[in-house]
DSSP file (Angstrom, degrees, kcal/mol; ACC not computed):
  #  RESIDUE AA STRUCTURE BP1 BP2  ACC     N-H-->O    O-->H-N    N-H-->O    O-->H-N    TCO  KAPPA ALPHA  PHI   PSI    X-CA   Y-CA   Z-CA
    1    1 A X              0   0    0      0, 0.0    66,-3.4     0, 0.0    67,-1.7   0.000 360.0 360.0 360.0 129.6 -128.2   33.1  129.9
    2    2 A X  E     -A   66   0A   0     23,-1.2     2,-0.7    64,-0.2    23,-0.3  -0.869 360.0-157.2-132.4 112.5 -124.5   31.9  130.1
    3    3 A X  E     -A   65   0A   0     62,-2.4    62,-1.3    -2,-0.5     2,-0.6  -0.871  11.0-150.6-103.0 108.1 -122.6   32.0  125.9
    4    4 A X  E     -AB  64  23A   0     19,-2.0    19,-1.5    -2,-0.7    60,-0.2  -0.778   4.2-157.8 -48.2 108.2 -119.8   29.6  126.3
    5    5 A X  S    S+     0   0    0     58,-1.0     2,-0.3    -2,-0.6    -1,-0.1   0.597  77.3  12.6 -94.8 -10.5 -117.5   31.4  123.6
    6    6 A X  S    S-     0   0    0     57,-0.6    17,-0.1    17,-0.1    14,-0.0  -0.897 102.1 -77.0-148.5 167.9 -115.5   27.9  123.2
    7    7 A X        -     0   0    0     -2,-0.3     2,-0.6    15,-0.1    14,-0.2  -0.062  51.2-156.4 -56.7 135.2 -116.2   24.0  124.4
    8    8 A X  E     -C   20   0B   0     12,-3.7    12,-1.6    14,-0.1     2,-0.3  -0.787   9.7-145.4-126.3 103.3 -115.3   23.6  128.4
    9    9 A X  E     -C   19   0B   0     -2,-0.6     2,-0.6    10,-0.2    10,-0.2  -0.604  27.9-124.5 -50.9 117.9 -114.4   20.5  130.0
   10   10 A X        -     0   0    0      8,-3.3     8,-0.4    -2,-0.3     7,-0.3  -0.645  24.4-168.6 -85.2 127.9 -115.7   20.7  133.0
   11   11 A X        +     0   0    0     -2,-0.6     5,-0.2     5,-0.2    -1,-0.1   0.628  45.2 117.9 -81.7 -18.9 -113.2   20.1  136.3
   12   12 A X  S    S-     0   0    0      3,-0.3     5,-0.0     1,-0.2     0, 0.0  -0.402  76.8-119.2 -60.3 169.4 -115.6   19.7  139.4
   13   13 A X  S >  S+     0   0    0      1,-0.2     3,-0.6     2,-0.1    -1,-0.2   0.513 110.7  60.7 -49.2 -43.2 -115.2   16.5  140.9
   14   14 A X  T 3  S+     0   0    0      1,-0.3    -1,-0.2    81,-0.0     2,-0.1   0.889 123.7  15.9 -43.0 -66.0 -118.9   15.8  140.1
   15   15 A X  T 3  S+     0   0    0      3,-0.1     3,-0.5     2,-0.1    -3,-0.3  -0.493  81.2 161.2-123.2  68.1 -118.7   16.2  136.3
   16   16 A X  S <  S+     0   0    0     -3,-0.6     2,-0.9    -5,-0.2    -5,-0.2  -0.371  76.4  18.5 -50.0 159.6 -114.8   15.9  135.7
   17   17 A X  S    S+     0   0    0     -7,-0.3     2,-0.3     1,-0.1    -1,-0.2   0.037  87.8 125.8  69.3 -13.8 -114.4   15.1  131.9
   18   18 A X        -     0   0    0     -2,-0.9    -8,-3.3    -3,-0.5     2,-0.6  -0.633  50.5-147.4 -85.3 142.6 -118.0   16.1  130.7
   19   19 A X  E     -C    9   0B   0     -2,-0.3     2,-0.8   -10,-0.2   -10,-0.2  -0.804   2.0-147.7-101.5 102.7 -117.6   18.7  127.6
   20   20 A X  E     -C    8   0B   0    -12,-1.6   -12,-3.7    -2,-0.6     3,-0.1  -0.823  25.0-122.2 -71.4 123.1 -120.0   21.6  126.9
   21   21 A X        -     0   0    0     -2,-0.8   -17,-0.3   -14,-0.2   -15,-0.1  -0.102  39.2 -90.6 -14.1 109.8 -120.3   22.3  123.6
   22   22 A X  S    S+     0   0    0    -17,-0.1     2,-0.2   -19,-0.1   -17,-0.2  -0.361  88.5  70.1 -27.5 172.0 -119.4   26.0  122.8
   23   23 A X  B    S-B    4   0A   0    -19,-1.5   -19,-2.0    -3,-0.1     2,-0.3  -0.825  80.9 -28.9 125.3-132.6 -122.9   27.9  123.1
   24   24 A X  B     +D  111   0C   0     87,-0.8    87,-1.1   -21,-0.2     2,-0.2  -0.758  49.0 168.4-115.8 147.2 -125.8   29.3  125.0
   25   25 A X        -     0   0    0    -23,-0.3   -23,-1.2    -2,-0.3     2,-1.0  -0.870  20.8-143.5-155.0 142.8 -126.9   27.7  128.1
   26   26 A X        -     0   0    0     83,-0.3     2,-0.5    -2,-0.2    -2,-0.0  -0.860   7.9-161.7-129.8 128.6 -129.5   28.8  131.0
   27   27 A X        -     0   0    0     -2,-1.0     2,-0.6    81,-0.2    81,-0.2  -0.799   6.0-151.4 -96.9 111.0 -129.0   28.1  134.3
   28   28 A X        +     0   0    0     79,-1.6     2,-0.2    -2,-0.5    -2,-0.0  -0.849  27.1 159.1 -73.9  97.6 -131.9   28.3  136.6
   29   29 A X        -     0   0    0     -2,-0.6     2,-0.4    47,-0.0    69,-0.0  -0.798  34.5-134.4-154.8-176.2 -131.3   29.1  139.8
   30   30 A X        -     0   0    0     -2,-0.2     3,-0.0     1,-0.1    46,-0.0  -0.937  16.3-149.5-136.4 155.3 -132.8   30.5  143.3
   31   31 A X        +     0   0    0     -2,-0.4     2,-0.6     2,-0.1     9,-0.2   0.014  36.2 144.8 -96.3   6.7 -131.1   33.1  145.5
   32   32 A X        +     0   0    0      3,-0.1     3,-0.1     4,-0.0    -1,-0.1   0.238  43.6 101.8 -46.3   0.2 -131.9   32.7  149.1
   33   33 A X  S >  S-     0   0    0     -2,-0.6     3,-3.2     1,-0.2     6,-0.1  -0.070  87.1 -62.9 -87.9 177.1 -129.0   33.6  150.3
   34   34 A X  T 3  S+     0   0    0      1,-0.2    -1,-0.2     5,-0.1     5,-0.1  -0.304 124.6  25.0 -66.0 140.4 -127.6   37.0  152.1
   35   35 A X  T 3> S-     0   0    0     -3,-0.1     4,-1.6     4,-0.1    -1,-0.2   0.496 104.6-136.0  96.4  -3.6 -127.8   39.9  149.6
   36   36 A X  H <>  -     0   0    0     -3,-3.2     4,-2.8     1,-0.2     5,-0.2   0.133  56.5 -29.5  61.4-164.0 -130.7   38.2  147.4
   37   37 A X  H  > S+     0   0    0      1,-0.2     4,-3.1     2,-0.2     5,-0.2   0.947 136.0  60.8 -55.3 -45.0 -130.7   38.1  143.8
   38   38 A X  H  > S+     0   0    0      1,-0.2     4,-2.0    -3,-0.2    -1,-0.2   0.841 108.2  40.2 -66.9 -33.7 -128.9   41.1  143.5
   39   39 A X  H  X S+     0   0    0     -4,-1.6     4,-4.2     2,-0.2     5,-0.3   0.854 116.1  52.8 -63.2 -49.7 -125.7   39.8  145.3
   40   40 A X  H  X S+     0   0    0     -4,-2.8     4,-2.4     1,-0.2    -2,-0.2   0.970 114.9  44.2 -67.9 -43.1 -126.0   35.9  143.5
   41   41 A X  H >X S+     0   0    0     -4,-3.1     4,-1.7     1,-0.2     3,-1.2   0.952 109.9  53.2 -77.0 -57.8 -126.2   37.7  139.9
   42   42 A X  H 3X S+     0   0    0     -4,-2.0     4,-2.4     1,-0.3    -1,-0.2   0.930 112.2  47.6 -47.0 -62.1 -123.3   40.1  140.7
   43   43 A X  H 3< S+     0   0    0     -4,-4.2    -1,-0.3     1,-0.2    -2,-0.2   0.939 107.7  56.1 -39.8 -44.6 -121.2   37.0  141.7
   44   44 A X  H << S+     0   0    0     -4,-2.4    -1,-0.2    -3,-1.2    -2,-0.2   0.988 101.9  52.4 -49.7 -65.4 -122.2   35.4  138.7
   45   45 A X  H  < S+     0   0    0     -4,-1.7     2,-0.4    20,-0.1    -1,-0.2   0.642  88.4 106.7 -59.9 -20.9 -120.9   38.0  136.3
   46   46 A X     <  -     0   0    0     -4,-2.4     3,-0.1    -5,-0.4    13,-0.1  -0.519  54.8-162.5 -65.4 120.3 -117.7   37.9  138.0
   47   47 A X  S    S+     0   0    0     -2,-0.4    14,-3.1     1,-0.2     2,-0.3   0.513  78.9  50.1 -74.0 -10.2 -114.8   36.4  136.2
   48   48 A X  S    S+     0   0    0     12,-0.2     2,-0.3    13,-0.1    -1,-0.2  -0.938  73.7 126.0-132.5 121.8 -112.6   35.9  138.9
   49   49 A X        -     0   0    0     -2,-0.3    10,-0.0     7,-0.1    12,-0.0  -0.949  64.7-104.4 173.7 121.3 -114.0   34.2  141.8
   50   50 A X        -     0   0    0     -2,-0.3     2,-0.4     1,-0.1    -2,-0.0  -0.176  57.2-113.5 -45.1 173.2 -113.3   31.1  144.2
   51   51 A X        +     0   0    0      1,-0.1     3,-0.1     9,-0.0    -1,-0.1  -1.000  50.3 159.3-133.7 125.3 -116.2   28.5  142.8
   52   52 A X        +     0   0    0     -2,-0.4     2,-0.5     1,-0.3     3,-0.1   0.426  58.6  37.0-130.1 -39.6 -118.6   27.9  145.1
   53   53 A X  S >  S-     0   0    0      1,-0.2     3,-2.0    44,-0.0     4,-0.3  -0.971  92.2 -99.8-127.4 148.4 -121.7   26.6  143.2
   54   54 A X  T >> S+     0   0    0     -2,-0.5     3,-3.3     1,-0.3     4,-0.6   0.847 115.5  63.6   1.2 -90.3 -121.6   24.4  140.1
   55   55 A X  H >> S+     0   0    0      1,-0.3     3,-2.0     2,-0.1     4,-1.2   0.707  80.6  73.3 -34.6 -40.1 -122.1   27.4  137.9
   56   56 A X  H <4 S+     0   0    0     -3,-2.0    -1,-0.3     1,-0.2    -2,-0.2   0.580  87.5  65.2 -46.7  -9.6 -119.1   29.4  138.5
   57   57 A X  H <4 S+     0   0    0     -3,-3.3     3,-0.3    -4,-0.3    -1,-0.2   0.656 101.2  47.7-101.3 -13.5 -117.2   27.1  136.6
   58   58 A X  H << S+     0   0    0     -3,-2.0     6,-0.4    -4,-0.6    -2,-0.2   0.823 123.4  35.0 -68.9 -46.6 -119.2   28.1  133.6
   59   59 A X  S  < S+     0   0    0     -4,-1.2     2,-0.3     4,-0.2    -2,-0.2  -0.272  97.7  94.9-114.8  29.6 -118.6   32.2  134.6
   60   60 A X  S >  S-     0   0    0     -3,-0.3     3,-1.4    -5,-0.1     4,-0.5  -0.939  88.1  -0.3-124.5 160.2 -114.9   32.0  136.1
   61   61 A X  T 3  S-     0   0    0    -14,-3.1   -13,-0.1    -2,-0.3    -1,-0.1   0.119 122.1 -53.4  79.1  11.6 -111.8   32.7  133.9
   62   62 A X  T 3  S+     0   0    0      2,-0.3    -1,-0.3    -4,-0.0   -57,-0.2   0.196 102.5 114.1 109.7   1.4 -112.8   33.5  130.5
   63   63 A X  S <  S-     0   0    0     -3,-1.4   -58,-1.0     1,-0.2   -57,-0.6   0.977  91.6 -23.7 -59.8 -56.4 -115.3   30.0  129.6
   64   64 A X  E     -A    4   0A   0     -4,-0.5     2,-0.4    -6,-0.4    -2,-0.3  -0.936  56.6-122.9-167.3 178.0 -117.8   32.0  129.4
   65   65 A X  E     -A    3   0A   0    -62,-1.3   -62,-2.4    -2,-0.2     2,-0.2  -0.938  34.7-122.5-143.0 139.7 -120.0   35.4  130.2
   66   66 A X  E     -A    2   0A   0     -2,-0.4   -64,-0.2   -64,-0.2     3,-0.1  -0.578  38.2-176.8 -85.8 137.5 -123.5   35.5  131.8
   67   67 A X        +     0   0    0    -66,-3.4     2,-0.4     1,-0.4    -1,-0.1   0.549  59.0  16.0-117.3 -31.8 -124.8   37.4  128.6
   68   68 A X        -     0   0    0    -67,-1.7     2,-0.4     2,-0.0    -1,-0.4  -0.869  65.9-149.5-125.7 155.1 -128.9   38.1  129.8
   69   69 A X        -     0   0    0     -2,-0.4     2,-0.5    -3,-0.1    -3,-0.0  -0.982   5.9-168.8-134.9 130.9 -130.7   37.9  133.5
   70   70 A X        -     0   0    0     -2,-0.4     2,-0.7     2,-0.0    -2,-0.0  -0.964   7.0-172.8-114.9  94.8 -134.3   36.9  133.9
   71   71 A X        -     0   0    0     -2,-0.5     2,-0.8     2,-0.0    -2,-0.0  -0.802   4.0-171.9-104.0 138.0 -135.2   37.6  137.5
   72   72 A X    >   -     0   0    0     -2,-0.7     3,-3.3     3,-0.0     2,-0.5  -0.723  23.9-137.3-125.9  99.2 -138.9   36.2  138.3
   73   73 A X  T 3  S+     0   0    0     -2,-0.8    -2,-0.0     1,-0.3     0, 0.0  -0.246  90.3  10.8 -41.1  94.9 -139.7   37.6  141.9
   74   74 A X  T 3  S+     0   0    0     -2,-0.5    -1,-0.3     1,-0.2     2,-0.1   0.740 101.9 149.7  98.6  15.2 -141.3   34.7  143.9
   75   75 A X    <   -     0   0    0     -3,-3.3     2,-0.5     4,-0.0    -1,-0.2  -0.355  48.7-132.8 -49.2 150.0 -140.3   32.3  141.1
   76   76 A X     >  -     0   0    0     -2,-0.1     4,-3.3     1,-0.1     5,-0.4  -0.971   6.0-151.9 -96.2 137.6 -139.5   28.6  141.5
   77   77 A X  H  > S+     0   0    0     -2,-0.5     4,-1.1     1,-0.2     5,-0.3   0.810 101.8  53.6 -85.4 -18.0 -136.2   27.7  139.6
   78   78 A X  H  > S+     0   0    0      2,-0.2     4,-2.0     1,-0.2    -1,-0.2   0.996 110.8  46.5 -71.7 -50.2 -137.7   24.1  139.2
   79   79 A X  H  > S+     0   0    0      1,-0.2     4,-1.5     2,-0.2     5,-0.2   0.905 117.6  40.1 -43.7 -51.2 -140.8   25.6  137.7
   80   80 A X  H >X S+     0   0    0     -4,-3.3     4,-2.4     1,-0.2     3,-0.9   0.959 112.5  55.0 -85.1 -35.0 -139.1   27.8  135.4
   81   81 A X  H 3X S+     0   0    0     -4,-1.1     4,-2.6    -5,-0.4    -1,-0.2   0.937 108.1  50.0 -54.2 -39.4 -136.5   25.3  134.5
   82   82 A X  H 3X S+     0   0    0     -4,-2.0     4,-0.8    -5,-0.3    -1,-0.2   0.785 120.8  39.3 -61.5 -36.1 -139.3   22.7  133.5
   83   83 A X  H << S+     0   0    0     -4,-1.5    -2,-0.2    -3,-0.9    -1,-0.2   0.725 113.9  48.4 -86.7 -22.5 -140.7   25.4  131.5
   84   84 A X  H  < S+     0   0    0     -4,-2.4    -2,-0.2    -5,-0.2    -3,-0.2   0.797 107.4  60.8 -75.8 -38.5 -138.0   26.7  130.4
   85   85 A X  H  X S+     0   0    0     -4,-2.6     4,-1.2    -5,-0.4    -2,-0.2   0.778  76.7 176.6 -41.6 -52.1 -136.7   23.3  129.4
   86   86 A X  T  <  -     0   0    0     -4,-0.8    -1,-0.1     1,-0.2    -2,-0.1  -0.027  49.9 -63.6  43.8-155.5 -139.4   22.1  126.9
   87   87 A X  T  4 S+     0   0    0      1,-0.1    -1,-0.2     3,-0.0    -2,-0.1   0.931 131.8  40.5 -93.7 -24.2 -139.4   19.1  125.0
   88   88 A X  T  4 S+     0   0    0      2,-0.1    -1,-0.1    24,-0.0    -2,-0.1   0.313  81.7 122.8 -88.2   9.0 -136.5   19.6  123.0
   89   89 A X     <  -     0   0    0     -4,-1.2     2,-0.5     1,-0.1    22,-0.1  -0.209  57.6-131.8 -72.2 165.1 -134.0   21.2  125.6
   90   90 A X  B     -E  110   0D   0     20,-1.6    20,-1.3    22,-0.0     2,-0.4  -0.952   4.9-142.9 -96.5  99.5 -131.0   19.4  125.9
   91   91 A X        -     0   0    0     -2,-0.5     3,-0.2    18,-0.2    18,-0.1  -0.708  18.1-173.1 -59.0 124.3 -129.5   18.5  129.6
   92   92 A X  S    S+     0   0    0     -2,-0.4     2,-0.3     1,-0.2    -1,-0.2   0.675  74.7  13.9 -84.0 -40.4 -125.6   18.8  129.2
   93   93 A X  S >  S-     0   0    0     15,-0.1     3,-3.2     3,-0.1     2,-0.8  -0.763  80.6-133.7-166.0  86.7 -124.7   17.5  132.5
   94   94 A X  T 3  S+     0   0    0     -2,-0.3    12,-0.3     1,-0.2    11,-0.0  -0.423  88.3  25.5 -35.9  86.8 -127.2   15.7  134.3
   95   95 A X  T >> S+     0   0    0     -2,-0.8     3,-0.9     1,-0.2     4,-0.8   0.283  78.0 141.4 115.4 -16.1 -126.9   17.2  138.1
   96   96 A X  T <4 S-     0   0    0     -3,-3.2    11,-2.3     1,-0.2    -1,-0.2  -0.521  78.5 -10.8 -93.4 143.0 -125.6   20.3  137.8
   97   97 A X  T 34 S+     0   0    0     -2,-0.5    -1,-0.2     9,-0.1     9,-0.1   0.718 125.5  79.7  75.0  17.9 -126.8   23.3  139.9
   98   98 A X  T X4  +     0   0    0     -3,-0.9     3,-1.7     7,-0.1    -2,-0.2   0.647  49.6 113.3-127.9 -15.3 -129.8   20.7  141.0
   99   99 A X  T 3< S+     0   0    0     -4,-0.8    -1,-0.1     1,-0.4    -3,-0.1   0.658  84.0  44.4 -61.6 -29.8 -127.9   18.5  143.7
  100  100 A X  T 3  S+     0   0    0      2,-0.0     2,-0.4     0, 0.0    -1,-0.4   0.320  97.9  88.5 -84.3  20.5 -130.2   19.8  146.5
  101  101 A X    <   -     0   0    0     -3,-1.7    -3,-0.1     3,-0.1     6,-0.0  -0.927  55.3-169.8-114.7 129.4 -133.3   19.4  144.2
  102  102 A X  S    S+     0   0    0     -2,-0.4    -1,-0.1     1,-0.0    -3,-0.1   0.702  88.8  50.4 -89.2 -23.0 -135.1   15.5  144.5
  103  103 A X  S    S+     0   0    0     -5,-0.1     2,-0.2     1,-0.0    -1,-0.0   0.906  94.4  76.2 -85.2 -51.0 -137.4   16.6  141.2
  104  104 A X        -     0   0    0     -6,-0.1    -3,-0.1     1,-0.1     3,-0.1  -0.393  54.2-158.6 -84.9 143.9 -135.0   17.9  138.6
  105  105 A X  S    S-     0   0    0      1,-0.3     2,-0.3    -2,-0.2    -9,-0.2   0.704  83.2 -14.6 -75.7 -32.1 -132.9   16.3  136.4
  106  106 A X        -     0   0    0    -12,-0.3    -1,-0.3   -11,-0.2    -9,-0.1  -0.954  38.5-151.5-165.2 154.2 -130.5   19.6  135.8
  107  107 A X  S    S+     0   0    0    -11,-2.3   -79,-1.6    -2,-0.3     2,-0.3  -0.037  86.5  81.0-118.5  29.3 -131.0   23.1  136.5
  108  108 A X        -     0   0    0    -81,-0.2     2,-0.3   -15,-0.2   -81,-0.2  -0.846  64.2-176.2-110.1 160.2 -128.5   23.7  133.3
  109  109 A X        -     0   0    0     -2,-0.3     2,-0.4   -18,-0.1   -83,-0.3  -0.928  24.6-119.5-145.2 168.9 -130.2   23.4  130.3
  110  110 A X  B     -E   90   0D   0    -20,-1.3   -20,-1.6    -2,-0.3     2,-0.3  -0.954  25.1-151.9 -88.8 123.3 -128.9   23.6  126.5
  111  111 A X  B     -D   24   0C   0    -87,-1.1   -87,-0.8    -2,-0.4     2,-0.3  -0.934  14.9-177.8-129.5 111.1 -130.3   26.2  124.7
  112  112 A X        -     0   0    0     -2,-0.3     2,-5.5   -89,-0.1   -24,-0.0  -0.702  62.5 -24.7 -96.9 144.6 -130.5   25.7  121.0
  113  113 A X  S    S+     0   0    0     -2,-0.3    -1,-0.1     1,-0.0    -2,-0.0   0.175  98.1 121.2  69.2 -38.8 -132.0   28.7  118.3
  114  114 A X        -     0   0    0     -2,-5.5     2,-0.2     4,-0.1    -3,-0.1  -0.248  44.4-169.8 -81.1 163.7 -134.0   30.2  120.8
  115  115 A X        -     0   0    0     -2,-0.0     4,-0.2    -3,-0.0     3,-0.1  -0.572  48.1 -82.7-130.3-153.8 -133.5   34.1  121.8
  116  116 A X  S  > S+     0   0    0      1,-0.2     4,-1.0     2,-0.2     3,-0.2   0.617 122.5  61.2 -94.9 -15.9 -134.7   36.1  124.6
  117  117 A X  T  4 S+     0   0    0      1,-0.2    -1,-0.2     2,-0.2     3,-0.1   0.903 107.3  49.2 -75.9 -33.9 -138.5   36.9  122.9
  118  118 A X  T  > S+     0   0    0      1,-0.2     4,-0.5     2,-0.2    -2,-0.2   0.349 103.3  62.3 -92.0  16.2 -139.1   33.1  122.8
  119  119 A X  H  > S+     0   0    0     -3,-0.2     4,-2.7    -4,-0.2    -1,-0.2   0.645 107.9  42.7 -87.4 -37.3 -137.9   33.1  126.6
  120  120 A X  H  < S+     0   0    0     -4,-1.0    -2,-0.2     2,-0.2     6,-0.1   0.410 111.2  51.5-105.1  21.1 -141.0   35.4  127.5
  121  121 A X  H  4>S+     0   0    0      4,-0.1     5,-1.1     2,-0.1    -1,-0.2   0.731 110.6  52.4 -91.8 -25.1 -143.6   33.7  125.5
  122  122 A X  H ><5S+     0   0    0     -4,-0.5     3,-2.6     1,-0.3    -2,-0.2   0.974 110.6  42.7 -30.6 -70.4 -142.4   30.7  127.2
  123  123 A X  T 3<5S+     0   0    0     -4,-2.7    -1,-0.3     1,-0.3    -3,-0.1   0.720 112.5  63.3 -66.7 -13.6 -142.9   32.3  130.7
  124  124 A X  T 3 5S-     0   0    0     -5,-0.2    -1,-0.3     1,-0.1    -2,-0.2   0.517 122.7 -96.3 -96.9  19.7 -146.4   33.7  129.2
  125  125 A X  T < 5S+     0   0    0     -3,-2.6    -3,-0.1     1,-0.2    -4,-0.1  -0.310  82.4 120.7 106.8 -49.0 -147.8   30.8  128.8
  126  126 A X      <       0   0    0     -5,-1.1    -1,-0.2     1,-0.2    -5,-0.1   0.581 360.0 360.0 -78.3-166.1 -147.2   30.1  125.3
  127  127 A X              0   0    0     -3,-0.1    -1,-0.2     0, 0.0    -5,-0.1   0.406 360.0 360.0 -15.9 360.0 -145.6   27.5  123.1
């Protein structure tokens, strides 16, 4: 879970000119790389940092602070993004953190109201 503490215009090349809206947003994403999970989330939480995936641009330089991590071992980030999503989530920026994915629309989602108890009824099945 990434709190944007103010509105960010985003600079990649991809989405130059689209504005997130100050708030919460959660970013799905899968770790396969050397060092696992534990290595991608340490990068994440870092504020100063070349930008290398989509997200960093979210978690570099004071835009914003990874505030919660949800790791689900043997997860799919498409699965939990879809679930995670619901009917009312909000896409911010169609494409981001999904450009190697053929299913999903975004692996960013806009996260309205909700807190971190309605994240694990989600994931238990519920509502």
């Amino acid at each position: 879970m990434i709190e944007l503490v103010a509105d960010l215009t985003l600079q990649n090349k991809r989405f130059a000119g689209t504005i997130l809206p100050k708030g919460t947003y959660l970013y799905c994403g899968s770790a396969n790389g050397p060092g696992g999970i534990a290595a991608r989330v340490k990068r994440h939480c870092k504020t100063t940092k070349k930008p290398h995936w989509h997200v960093d641009e979210l978690t570099s330089n004071g835009a914003g602070r990874v505030v919660s991590v949800l790791v689900v071992p043997g997860g799919n980030e498409c699965e939990l993004r879809a679930r995670l999503q619901g009917p009312d989530g909000c896409i911010p920026a169609p494409g981001f953190g999904s450009s190697d994915c053929s299913s999903c629309q975004s692996h960013l989602i806009g996260w309205s109201a909700r807190d971190l108890t309605d994240i694990m009824i989600i994931l238990a099945g519920g509502v």
